[in-house]
C-alpha positions as CSV (number, residue, x, y, z in Angstrom):
1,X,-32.0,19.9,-38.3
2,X,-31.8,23.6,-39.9
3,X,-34.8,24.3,-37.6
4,X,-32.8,23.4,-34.5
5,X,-30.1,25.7,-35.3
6,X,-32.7,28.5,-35.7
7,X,-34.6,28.2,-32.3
8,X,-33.5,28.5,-28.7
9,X,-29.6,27.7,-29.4
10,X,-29.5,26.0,-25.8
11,X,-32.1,23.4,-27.2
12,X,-30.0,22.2,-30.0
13,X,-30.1,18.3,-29.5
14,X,-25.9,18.6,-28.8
15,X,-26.7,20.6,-25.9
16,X,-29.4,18.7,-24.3
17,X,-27.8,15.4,-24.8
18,X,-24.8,17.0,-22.7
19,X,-26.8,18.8,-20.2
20,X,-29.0,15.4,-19.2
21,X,-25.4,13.1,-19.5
22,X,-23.7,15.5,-17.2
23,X,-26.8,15.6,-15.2
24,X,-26.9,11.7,-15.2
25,X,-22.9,11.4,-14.7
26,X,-22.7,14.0,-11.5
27,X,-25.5,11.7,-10.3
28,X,-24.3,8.2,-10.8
29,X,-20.9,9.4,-9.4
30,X,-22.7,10.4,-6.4
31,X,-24.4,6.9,-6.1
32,X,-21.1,5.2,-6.3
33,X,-19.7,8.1,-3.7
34,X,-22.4,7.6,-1.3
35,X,-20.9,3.3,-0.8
36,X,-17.2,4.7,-0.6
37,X,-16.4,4.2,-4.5
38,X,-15.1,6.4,-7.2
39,X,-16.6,5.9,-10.8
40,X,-14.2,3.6,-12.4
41,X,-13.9,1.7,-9.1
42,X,-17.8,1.2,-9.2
43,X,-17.4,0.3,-13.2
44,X,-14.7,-2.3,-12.3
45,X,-17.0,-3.9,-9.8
46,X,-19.8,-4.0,-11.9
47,X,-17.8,-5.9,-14.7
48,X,-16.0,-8.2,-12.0
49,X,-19.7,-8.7,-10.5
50,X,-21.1,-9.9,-14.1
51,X,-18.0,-11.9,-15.1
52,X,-16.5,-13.1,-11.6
53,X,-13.0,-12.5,-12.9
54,X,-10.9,-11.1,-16.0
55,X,-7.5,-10.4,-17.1
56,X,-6.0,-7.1,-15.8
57,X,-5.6,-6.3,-19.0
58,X,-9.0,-7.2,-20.5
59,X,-10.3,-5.0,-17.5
60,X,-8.2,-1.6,-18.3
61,X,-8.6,-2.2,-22.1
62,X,-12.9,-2.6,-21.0
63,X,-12.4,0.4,-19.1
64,X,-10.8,2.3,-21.8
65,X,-8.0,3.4,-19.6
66,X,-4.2,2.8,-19.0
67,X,-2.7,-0.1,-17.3
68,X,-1.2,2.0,-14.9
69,X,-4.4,4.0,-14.0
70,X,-5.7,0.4,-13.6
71,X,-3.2,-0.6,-11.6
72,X,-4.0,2.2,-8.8
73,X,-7.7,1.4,-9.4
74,X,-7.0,-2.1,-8.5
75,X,-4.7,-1.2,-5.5
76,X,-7.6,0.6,-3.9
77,X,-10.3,-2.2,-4.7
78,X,-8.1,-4.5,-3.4
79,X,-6.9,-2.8,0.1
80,X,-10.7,-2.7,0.5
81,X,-10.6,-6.4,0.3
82,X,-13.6,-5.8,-2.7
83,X,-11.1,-8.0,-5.5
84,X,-7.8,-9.9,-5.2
85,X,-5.2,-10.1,-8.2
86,X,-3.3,-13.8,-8.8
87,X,-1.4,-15.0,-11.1
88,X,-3.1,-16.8,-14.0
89,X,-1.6,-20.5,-13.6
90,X,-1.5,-20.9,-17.3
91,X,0.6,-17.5,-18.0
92,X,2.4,-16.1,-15.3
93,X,3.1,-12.7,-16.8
94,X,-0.8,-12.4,-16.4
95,X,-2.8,-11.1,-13.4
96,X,-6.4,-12.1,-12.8
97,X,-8.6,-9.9,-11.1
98,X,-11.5,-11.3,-9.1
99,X,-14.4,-10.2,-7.4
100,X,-14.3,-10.9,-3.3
101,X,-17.4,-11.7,-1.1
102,X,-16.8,-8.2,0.5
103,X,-17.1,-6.7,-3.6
104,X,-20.3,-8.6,-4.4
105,X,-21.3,-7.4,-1.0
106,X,-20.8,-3.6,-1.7
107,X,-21.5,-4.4,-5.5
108,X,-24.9,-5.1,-4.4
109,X,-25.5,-1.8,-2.7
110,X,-23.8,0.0,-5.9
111,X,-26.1,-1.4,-8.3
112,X,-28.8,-0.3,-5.7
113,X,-27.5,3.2,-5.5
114,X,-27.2,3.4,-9.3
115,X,-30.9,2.1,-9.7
116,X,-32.2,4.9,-7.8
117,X,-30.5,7.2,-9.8
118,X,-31.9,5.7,-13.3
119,X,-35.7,5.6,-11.8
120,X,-35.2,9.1,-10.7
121,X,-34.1,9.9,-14.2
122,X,-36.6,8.3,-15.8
123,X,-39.3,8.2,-14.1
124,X,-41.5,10.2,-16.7
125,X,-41.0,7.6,-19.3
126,X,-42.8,4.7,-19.5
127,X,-40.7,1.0,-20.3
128,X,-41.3,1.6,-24.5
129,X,-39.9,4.7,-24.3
130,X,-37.0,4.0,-22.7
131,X,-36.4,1.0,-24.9
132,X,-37.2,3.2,-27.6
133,X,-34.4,6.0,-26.2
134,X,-31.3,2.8,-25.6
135,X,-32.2,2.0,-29.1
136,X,-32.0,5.7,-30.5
137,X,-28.8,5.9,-28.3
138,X,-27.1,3.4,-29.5
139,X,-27.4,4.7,-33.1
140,X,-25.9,8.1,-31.9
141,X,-22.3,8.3,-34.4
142,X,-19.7,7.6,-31.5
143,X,-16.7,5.2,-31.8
144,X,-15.1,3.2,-29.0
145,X,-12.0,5.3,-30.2
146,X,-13.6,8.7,-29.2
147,X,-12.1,10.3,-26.6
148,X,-14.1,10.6,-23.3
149,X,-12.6,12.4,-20.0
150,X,-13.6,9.9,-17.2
151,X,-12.8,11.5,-13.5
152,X,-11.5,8.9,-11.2
């Protein structure tokens, strides 16, 4: 690593690891833009689209925000008609969020959009390599308790 620090300071592996994730981010905001949806709305959707439905709460605590960001998140999402909130039938101080017909339909076009982007970005590396680079990523020293500034 003392090598790193001694060459082109703006190739430290810091820097490119935030250059390409900001790169990626702006990009995968616009894909989610481009079908009408901010970021954690798309995120919300995707999770509702693998799960059907989830607690409120599970759903803020997944997204790592607060339940009253969630709670505006949701508003939106469900004025769209994309998920509808009940109450759970075995608690009624919980909501349940569930996907809609009109979610999975937009969902589909997300996941499209978001697709697109990860070809682009990857187009250079061949399948091993980017199994090889999830792998390395997911043995980067983070913690779910980081902080990370998500835009809505």
């Amino acid at each position: 690593m003392a090598a790193a620090a001694d060459s082109d300071p703006l190739d430290r592996l810091g820097f490119l690891l935030a250059r390409h994730g900001a790169i990626a981010n702006s990009r995968v905001h616009h894909a989610f833009e481009t079908c009408g949806l901010a970021l954690r709305q798309g995120t919300a959707l995707m999770l509702l689209g693998s799960s059907g439905f989830m607690s409120q709460r599970t759903l803020a605590a997944t997204l790592e925000v607060d339940p009253s960001i969630m709670v505006g998140i949701l508003n939106d999402l469900e004025s769209a008609h994309l998920v509808e909130r009940r109450r759970d039938p075995s608690d009624r101080r919980r909501h349940i969020v569930a996907i809609t017909q009109e979610g999975r339909c937009l969902l589909a076009k997300a996941q499209q959009a978001v697709t697109d982007v990860e070809e682009g970005l990857f187009a250079d590396l061949a399948p091993e390599e980017i199994a090889a680079l999830r792998g390395l990523l997911a043995r980067v020293r983070t913690s779910p308790r980081d902080p990370v500034c998500f835009e809505q």
